[in-house]
C-alpha positions as CSV (number, residue, x, y, z in Angstrom):
1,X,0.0,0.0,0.0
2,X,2.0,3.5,-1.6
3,X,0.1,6.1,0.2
4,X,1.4,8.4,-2.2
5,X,-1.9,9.7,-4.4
6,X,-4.4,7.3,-2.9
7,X,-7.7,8.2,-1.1
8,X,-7.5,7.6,2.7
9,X,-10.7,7.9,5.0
10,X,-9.1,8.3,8.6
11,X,-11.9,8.9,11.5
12,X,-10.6,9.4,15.2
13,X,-8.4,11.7,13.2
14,X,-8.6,15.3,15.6
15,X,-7.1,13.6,18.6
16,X,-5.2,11.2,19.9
17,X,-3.5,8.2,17.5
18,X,-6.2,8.9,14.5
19,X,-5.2,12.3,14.6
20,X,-0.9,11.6,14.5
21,X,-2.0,9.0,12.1
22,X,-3.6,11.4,9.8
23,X,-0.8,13.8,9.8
24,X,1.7,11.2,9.1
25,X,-0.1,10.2,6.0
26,X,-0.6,13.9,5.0
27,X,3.3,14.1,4.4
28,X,3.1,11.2,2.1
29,X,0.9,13.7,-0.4
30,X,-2.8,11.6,-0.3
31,X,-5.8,12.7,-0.5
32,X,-7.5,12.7,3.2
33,X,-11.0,12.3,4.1
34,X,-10.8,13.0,8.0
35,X,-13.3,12.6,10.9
36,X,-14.6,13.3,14.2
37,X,-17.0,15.0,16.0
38,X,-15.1,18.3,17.0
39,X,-15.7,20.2,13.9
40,X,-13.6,22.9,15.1
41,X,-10.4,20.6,16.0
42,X,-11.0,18.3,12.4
43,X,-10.8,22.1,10.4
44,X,-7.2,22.6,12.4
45,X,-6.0,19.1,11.4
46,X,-7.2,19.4,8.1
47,X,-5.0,22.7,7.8
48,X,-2.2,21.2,9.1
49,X,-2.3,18.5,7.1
50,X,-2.6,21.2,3.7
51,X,0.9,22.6,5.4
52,X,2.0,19.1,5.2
53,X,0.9,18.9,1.4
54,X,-1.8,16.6,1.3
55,X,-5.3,17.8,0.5
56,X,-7.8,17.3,3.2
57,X,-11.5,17.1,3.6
58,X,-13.0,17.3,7.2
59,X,-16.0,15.3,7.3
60,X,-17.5,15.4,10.8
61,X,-20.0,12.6,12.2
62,X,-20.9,11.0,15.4
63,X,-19.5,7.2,15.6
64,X,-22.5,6.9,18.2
65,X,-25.0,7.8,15.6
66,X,-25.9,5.4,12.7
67,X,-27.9,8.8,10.7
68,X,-24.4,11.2,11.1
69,X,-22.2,8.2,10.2
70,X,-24.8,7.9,6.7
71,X,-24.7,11.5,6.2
72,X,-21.0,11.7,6.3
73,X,-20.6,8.5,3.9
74,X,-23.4,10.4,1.6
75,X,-21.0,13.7,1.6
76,X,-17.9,11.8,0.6
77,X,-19.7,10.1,-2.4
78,X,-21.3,13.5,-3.6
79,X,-17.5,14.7,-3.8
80,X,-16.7,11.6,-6.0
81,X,-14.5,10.7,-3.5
82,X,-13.9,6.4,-3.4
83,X,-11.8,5.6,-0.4
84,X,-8.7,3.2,-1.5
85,X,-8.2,2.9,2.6
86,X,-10.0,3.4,5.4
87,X,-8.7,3.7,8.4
88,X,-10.9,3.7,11.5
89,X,-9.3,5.0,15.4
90,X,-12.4,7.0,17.0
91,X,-13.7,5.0,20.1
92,X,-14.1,5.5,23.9
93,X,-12.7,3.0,26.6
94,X,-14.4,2.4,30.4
95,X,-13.4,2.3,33.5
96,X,-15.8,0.5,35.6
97,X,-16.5,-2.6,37.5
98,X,-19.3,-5.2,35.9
99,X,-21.3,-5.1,39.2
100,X,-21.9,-1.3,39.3
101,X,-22.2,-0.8,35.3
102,X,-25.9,-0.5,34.4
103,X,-26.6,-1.8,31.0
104,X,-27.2,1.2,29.2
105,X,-23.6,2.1,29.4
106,X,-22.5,-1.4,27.6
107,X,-24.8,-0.3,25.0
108,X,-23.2,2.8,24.6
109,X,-19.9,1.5,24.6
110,X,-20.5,-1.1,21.7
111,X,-22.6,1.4,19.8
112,X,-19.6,3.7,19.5
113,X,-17.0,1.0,19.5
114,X,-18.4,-2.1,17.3
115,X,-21.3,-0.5,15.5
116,X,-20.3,3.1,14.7
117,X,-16.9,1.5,13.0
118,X,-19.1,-1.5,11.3
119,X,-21.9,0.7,9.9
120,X,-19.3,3.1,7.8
121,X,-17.1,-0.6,7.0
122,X,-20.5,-2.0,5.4
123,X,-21.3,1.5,3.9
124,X,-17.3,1.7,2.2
125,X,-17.3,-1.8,0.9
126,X,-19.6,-1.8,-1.9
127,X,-17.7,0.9,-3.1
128,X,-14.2,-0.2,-2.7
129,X,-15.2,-3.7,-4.1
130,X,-16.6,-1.6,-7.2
131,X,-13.0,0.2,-7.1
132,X,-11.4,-3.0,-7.4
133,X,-10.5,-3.5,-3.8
134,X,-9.0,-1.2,-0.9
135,X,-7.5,-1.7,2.5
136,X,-9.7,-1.5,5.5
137,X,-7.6,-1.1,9.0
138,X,-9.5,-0.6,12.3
139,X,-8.6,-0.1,16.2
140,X,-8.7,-3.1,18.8
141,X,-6.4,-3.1,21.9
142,X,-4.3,-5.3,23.4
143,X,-7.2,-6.0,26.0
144,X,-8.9,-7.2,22.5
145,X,-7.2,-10.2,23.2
146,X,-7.9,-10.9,26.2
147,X,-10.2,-9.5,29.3
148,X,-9.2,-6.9,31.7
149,X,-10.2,-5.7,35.2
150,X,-12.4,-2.2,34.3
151,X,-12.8,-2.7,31.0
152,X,-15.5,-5.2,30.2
153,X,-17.5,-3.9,27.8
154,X,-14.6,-2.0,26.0
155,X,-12.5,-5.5,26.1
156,X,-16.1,-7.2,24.6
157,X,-16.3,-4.3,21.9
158,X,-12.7,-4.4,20.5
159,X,-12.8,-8.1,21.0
160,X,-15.7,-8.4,18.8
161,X,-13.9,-6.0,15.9
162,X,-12.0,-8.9,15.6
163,X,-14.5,-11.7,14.7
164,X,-16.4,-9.3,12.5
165,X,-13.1,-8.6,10.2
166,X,-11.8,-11.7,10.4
167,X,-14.7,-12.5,8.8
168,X,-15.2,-9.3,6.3
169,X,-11.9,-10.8,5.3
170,X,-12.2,-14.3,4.5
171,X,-15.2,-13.5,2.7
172,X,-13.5,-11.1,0.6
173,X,-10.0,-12.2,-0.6
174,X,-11.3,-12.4,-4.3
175,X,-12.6,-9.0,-4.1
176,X,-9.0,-8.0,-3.3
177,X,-10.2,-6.4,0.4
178,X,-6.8,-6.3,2.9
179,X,-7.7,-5.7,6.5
180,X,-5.6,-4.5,9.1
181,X,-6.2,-4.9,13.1
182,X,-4.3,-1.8,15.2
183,X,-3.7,-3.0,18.4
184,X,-1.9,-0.6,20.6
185,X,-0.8,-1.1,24.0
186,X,-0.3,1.6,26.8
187,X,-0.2,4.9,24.5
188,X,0.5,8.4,26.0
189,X,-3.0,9.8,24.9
190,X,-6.4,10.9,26.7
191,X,-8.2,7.4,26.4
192,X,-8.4,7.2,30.1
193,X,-9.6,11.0,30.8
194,X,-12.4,10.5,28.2
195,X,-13.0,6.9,29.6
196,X,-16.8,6.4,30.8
197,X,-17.4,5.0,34.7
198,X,-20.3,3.3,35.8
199,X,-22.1,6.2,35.4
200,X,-21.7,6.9,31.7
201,X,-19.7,10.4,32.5
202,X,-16.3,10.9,32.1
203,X,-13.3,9.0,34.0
204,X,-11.7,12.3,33.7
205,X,-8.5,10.8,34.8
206,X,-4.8,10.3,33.0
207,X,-4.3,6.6,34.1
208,X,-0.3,5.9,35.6
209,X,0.2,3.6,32.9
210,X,-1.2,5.8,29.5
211,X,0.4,8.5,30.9
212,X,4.3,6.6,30.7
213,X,2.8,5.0,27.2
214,X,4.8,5.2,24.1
215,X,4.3,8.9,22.7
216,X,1.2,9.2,20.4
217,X,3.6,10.4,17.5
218,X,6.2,7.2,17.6
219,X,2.9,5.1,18.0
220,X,1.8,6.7,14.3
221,X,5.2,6.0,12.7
222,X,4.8,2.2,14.2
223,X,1.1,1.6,12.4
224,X,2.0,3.8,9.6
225,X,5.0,1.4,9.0
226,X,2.3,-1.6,9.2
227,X,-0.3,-0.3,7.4
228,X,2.0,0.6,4.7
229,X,2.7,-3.3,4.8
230,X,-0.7,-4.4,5.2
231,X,0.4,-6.2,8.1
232,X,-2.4,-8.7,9.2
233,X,-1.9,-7.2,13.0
234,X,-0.3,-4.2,14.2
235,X,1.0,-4.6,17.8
236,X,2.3,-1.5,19.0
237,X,3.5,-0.6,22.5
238,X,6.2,-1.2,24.9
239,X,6.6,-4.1,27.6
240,X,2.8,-4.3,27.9
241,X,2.7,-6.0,24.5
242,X,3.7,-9.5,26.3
243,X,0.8,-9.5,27.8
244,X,-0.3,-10.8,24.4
245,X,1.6,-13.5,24.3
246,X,1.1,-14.4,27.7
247,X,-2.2,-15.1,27.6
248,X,-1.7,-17.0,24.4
249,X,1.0,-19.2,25.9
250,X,0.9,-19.6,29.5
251,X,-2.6,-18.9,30.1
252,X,-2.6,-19.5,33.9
253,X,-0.1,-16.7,34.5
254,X,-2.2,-14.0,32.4
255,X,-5.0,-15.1,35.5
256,X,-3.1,-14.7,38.1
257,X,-1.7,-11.5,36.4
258,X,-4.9,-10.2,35.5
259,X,-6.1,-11.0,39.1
260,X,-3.5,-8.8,40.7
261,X,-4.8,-5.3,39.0
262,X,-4.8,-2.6,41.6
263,X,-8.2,-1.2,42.0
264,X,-8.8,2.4,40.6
C-alpha cells in the first residue's frame, strides 16, 4: 500500500493516535477524508495536514449515531471521493466494575466502539469492491485479546472488531479487500480521561500507565509502518505487549496476572 496519491478515509483523526496517524499520512501527499465530532479541532488538522501537502476534507460525524455516520458517507460520495483505505481509530474506553455498570452504558460502549466502526465498513465496501479492492484497518487493543479488570464492555467491543473482520476478510479475498487490526498497548494519549465509569460520565482521569505510554507520535510512525505493509496485526506498544503472548501461551499466568490489578 503507496500512500502516495491514494484516497485515505481516517476517522478518530482530531485527537489522539487517529489524529498523529492522519498527519503522518498527510506528508506522504494523499488525499485525506478526515473525521470526528469536533468540527472545530477536524478544520485545524485538516489545515495542518494542507501545510504538510496533502489535501484534506474534514468530514464530521458522530461514531455513536448510525444517521451522522450515513450523512458523512453520503457527503464523501457526492464529492466523488472512493476511499482506496480506510482507516478507523475513533472510540471510547471504560473504567468500571461489571457489578456497578448498568446496562445502558454497555450499550453505549458497543454502539460507538463495534457499530459506529461497522456501519461506515459496510457502507465503504460496496464501493471499494466496485473500485477493485481497498485496504480496510480498524482499532482493537491489546485487551482485545484478552479481558481486563475495568474494561469489560470495552474488552467485549474491540474483542468483537476482531471476529467481524476476520470474517469481512475471509469472505473477501477475491474482491482483493486487505484488512488491518491496530492493536496498541499503553499509548500516551487521553483514552483514560475520556473513559466512561459506571455512570456513563467521564473518568476524567490520565491513568499511571497511559500517561508513561509510548508517545502518540512514535505510536503513528509504528502503524504507519504496518499499514503501509498491510500487516495482518499491528501490535504496537512497549513491555505491555507480552501480555499478548502471555495469555496466548501460559494462560494461567495471564490469570493470576490479571487477578492482581490494583483497584482504581
Amino acid at each position: 500500500m503507496e500512500f502516495s496519491g491514494k484516497t485515505i478515509w481516517v476517522t478518530g483523526a482530531t485527537s489522539g493516535i487517529g489524529k498523529e496517524v492522519a498527519l503522518a499520512l498527510s506528508k506522504e501527499k494523499c488525499m485525506l477524508i478526515l473525521s470526528g465530532r469536533n468540527e472545530a479541532e477536524l478544520d485545524n488538522v485538516a489545515a495542518m495536514c494542507h501545510d504538510n501537502g496533502s489535501t484534506a476534507y474534514p468530514v464530521p460525524f458522530d461514531l455513536g449515531n448510525t444517521d451522522s455516520i450515513e450523512n458523512a458517507h453520503h457527503k464523501v460520495k457526492e464529492q466523488g471521493l472512493v476511499p482506496d483505505a480506510l482507516y478507523q481509530f475513533g472510540g471510547i474506553s471504560q473504567r468500571a466494575l461489571v457489578s456497578e455498570t448498568p446496562l445502558h452504558v454497555d450499550r453505549k460502549i458497543f454502539e460507538i466502539n463495534y457499530f459506529g466502526t461497522i456501519a461506515l465498513t459496510k457502507l465503504i465496501l460496496p464501493d471499494m469492491i466496485a473500485k477493485g479492492g481497498g485496504h480496510l484497518a480498524a482499532t482493537s487493543s491489546i485487551v482485545g485479546k484478552f479481558g481486563f479488570p475495568y474494561r469489560s464492555s470495552y474488552s467485549a467491543s474491540k474483542q468483537a472488531l476482531h471476529g467481524f473482520f476476520e470474517s469481512l476478510l475471509a469472505e473477501n479475498k477475491p474482491n482483493n479487500i486487505r484488512v488491518s487490526m491496530i492493536i496498541p498497548g499503553f499509548i500516551n494519549t487521553n483514552i483514560s480521561v475520556n473513559a466512561v465509569n459506571s455512570k456513563g460520565e467521564a473518568h476524567g482521569k490520565l491513568d499511571e500507565n497511559q500517561a508513561g505510554g509510548m508517545p502518540a507520535d512514535q505510536c503513528a510512525k509504528v502503524i504507519c509502518k504496518g499499514l503501509r505493509k498491510e500487516k495482518k496485526e499491528i501490535l504496537v506498544g512497549n513491555k505491555e505487549l507480552i501480555m499478548v503472548y502471555i495469555r496466548r501461551f501460559i494462560p494461567r499466568l495471564y490469570y493470576y496476572l490479571a487477578s492482581r490489578v490494583k483497584p482504581m
